[in-house]
N, C-alpha and C positions, 0 to 999 in steps of 0.2 A: 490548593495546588492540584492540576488534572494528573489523570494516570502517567500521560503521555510528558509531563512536565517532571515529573516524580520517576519516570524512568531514565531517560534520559541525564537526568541529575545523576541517580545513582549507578548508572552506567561508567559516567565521567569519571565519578571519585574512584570507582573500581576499575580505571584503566580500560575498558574494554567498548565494544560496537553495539550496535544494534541488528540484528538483522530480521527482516522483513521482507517474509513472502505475502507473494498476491497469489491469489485463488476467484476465479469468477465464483457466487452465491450460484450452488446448483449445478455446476460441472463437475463431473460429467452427468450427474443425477442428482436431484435433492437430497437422496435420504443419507450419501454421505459426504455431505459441506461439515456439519458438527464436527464427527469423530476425525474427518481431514485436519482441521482448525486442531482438534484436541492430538493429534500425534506430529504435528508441525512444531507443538509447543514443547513438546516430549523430544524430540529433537531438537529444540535448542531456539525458535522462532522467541523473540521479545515484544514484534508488534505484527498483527496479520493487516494487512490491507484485504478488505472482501470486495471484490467487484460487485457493483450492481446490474445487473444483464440489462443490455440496451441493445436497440435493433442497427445504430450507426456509430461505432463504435470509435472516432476519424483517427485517435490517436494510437492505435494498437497493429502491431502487424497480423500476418494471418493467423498465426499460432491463438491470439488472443482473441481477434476476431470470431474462428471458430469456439472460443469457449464460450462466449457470449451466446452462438447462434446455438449451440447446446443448449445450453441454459433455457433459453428463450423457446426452444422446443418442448421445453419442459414447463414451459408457461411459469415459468420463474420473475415475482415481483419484487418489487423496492419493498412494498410488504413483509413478503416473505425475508427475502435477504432480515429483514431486522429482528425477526422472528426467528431465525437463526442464530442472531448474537446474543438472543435472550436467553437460550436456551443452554447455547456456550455459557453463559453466564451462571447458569445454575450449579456450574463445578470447577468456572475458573476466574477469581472476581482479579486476580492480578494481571493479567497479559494482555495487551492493548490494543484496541479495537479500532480499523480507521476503515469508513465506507467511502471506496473509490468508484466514482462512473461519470455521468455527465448530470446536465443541468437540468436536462426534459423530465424525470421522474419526480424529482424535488419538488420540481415548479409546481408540477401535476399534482404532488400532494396535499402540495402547499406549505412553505418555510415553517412556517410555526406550530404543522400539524405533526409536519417533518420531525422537528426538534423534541416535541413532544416525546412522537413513541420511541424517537432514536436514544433520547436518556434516560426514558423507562426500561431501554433494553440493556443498558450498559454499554453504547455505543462511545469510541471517546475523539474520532473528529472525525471530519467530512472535508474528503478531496473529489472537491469539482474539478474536472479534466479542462472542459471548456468556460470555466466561468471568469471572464475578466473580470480586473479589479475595479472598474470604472459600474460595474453592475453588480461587484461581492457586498456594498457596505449595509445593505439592507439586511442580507444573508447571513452575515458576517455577527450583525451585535443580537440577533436571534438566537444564533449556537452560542454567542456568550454567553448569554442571558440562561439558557441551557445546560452550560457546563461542556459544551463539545468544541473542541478545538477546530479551525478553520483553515486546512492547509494547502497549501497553492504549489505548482511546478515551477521551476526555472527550467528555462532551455538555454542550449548556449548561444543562441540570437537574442536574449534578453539584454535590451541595454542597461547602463546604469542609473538611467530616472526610473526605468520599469522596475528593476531591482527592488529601490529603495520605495517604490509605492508601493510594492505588494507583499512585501514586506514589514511596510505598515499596517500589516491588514491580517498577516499571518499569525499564527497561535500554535503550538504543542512542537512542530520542525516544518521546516523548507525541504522539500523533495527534488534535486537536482538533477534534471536530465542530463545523463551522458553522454549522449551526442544526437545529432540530427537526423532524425528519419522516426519512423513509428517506433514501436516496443521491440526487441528482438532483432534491430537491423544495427548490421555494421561489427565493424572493429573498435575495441575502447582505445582510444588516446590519451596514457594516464597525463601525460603531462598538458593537453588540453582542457582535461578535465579538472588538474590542478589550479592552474590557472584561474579556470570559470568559478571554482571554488573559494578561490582568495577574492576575484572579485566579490560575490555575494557575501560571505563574510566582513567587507569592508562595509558594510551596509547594515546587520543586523547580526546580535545574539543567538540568534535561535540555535539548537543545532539541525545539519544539513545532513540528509541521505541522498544517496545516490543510486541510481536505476537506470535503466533501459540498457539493454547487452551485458549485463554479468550472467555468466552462464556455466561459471564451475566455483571449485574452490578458489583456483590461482588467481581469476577474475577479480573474486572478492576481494581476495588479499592484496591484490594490488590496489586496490582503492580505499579499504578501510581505514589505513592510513592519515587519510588526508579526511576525514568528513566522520559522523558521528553512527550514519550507519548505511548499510546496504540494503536494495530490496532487488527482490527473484522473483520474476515474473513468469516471461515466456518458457524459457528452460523448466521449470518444475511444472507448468502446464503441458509441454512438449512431453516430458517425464510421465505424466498422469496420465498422457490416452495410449502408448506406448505397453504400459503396465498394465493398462486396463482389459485382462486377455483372460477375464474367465478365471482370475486369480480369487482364492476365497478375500474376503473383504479384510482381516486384519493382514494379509500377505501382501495385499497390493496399496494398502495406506503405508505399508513400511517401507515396501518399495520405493511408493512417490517420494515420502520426505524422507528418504534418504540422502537426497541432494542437499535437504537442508541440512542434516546433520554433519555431509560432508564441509560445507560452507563454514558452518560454527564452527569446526575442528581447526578449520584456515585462518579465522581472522581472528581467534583465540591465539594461533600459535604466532 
C-alpha cells in the first residue's frame, strides 16, 4: 500500500480531510523549501504537492507563475526539487510527497531515470499538469513499477468518457479542478463544484481533492465536505512573498503557514 493510499485510508476511518499545500521547489529561495515543507507539516499539512519550476507554466495564474520565475532565477532543477524531498525525508518518513509541474523536465530526464531517483528520495506520486492520458500509459506503469503514484486533474469541461479514462490510469487520488481559468482565478461555485464531484465519483474509487480558488479557512470548509481533501496554492504563495520583509527565518515560516494552520482549524471543525 503507498503513503498516499495508506493516508487517505486512514483519514476516512478518522472522519476527517486532507489538506494540501503547494509550494514551488525553491521559492522564494532554495535554502528554505526544506524547513517550509517541515512547518506546513507542523501546522497541520497531510500531503505537500512541491512544484517543479518550469519556464511555461500554462496552467497557473500570475501569483504561481511568478513563483516559478523565482525559482527559476534561482536556477532551481527537477534535480534539485528531488533532492529536496530527500532531505525532507531525513526527518519525516510519514507525510506525503507529490511532484507537481509539467511534462518537459521528466521527459528531459527521462521516465525511468525519473522514477529511479524520485523513489530513492521518498517521493510518493507525480502530477503531470499537461500530460494527457492518451500519452500517460508509458509513464504511468514506470511510476508503478517504482512505487509512485500517477495523479491526473479533472477540470469541470471534462466529460464523462474523459473521466472514466483517466481514471483508469490514476493511483493514490484525483485532483479536482474547481473551476475554469488558471490557479487562483475566480469565485468558487460549491454547488458546481458539487456536482462535477458526483459526476467523477460515479466513475472511480479513488479519493478526490479539490483546488484552484480556496483561499481561506471558510473556502476550505465549504468544500471539504464533499471531497477527501483540499489543496492551497496561490493564497499561501501570495502569503509567502508578502511575509517575506526582512523577517528573521523561523518568523516568517510561521507566518506563511499560518494560513495552513488556519485552514486545519476549519475543516476540522
Amino acid at each position: 500500500m503507498s503513503r498516499l493510499t495508506a493516508l487517505f485510508t486512514s483519514l476516512e476511518a478518522a472522519g476527517r480531510k486532507a489538506l494540501v499545500p503547494y509550494i514551488v521547489a525553491g521559492d522564494p529561495r532554495p535554502g528554505v523549501t526544506v524547513a517550509l515543507m517541515h512547518e506546513l507539516v507542523r501546522q497541520g499539512a497531510d500531503i505537500i504537492e512541491l512544484g517543479i519550476p518550469f519556464s511555461d507554466p500554462m496552467a497557473e495564474g500570475p501569483v504561481i507563475q511568478l513563483a516559478h520565475e523565482r525559482a527559476l532565477a534561482h536556477k532551481v532543477t527537477l534535480t534539485m526539487a528531488i533532492a529536496m524531498v530527500a532531505e525532507f525525508r531525513q526527518t519525516d518518513s510519514k507525510t506525503a510527497v507529490v511532484l507537481m509541474g509539467y511534462a518537459n523536465p521528466v521527459e528531459r530526464m527521462g521516465y525511468s531515470v525519473f522514477a529511479e531517483r524520485a523513489a530513492a528520495a521518498g517521493v510518493d506520486g507525480l502530477l503531470t499538469v499537461d500530460m494527457p492520458p492518451e500519452e500517460a500509459e508509458e509513464l504511468s506503469l514506470i511510476l508503478k513499477t517504482a512505487g509512485i503514484d500517477n495523479i491526473f486533474l479533472l477540470a469541470p469541461t471534462t466529460d464523462d468518457e474523459r473521466i472514466e479514462k483517466i481514471a483508469a490510469l490514476a493511483t493514490g487520488y484525483l485532483y479536482c479542478v474547481a473551476l475554469k481559468g488558471v490557479t487562483g482565478a475566480g469565485n468558487l461555485d460549491v454547488g458546481a463544484v458539487s456536482e462535477l464531484l458526483a459526476k467523477i465519483k460515479a466513475h472511480t474509487d479513488l479519493p478526490v481533492t479539490v483546488g484552484f480558488g480556496i483561499k481561506d479557512g471558510a473556502s476550505a470548509a465549504a468544500l471539504a465536505p464533499l471531497c477527501a481533501g483540499v489543496v492551497v496554492g496561490s493564497a499561501l504563495i501570495e502569503g509567502m512573498v508578502s511575509a517575506d520583509q526582512g523577517l528573521p527565518e523561523n518568523e516568517w515560516l510561521q507566518s506563511v503557514a499560518g494560513l495552513i494552520g488556519e485552514i486545519r482549524g476549519a475543516i476540522d471543525a
